[in-house]
N, C-alpha and C positions, 0 to 999 in steps of 0.2 A: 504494500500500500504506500502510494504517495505521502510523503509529508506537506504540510503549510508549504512549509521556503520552497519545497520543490516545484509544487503546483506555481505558486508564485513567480519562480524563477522560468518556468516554462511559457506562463501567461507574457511576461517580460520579454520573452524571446520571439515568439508568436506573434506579438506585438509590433517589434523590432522588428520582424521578419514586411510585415504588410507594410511600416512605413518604407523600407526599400525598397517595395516591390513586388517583394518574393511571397504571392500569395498561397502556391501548391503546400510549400512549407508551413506558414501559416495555418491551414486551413486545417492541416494535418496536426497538428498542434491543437486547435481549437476544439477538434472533433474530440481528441484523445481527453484533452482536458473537461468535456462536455457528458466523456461518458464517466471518467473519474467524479466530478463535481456536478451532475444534472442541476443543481438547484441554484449554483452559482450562474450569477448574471454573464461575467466577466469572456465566459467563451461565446454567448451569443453574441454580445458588441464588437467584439474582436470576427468574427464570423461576419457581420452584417458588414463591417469594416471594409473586409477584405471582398467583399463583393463591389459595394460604393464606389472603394477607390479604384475598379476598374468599371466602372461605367453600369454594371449589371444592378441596377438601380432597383429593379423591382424584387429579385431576390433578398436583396438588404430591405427594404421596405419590408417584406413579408415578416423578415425575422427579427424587424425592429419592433412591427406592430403585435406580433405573437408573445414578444416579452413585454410591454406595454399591456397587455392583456394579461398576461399571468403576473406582474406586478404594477400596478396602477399608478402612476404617479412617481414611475421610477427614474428621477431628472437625467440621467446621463443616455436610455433609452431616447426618450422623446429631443434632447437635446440630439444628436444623431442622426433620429428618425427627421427632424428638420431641415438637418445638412444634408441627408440624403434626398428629400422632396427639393431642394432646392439645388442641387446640381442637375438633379432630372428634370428643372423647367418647371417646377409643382411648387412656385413659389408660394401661391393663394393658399395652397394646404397648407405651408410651413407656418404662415404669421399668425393664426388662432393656436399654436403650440406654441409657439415663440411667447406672443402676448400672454399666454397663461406664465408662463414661466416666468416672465417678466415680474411678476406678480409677485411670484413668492422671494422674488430679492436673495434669491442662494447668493454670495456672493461667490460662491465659488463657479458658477455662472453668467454670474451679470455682465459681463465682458462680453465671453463669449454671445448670449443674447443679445446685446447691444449688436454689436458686430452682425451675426446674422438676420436680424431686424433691418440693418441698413440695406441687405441685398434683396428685399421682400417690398413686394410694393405696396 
C-alpha cells in the first residue's frame, strides 16, 4: 500500500508531467492514483487537466462537472471547470461560476477569479 508522501509525490509528478506536456505519462499516473485514492479529488483535476491542456475540452468538462457533482461546491473543481469552458469558447457558461465564486472571496482564488472574469464577457 501507498503511503501519504508517496501518493503525494506521484500526484507532484503527474502534475509536473501535464504542465510539460507529457500527458500519456500523466494520465497514467492519474489513473493509478485514482484507483489507489477513488475519493480523493486530486486525480480527477489533474485528469480533466491533462485533457484541457490539449484542447479535448469536452472530456475535461465531463470530468470536471462529474466531481462538481459528487462534491458541490468544491472551489478548485469549478474554478477549472471555468478555465476549461472558456478556452472552448463557453465563455457565457464560465461567468455564472466565476461570479458565484467571486462571492465567497477564497482568497486563495480571488486573483485567479478576477483574472478569468476579465476574459468573460
Amino acid at each position: 500500500m501507498l503511503e501519504t508522501e508517496d501518493l503525494q509525490i506521484l500526484a507532484e509528478l503527474a502534475f509536473g508531467a501535464v504542465f510539460t506536456g507529457n500527458m500519456l505519462p500523466a494520465r497514467t499516473i492519474f489513473e493509478g492514483l485514482a484507483a489507489a485514492r477513488p475519493e480523493h479529488e486530486a486525480p480527477r483535476i489533474g485528469m480533466a487537466m491533462s485533457h484541457y491542456m490539449v484542447n479535448e475540452f469536452d472530456r475535461a468538462e465531463e470530468i470536471l462537472r462529474g466531481l462538481i457533482q459528487d462534491k458541490p461546491g468544491f472551489r478548485p473543481a469549478v474554478v477549472n471547470l471555468a478555465l476549461c469552458l472558456i478556452l472552448s469558447g463557453k465563455k457565457t457558461e464560465a461567468r455564472p461560476l466565476l461570479l458565484e465564486l467571486e462571492k465567497n472571496n477564497d482568497p486563495q482564488y480571488s486573483d485567479m477569479v478576477g483574472e478569468l472574469l476579465g476574459l468573460c464577457p
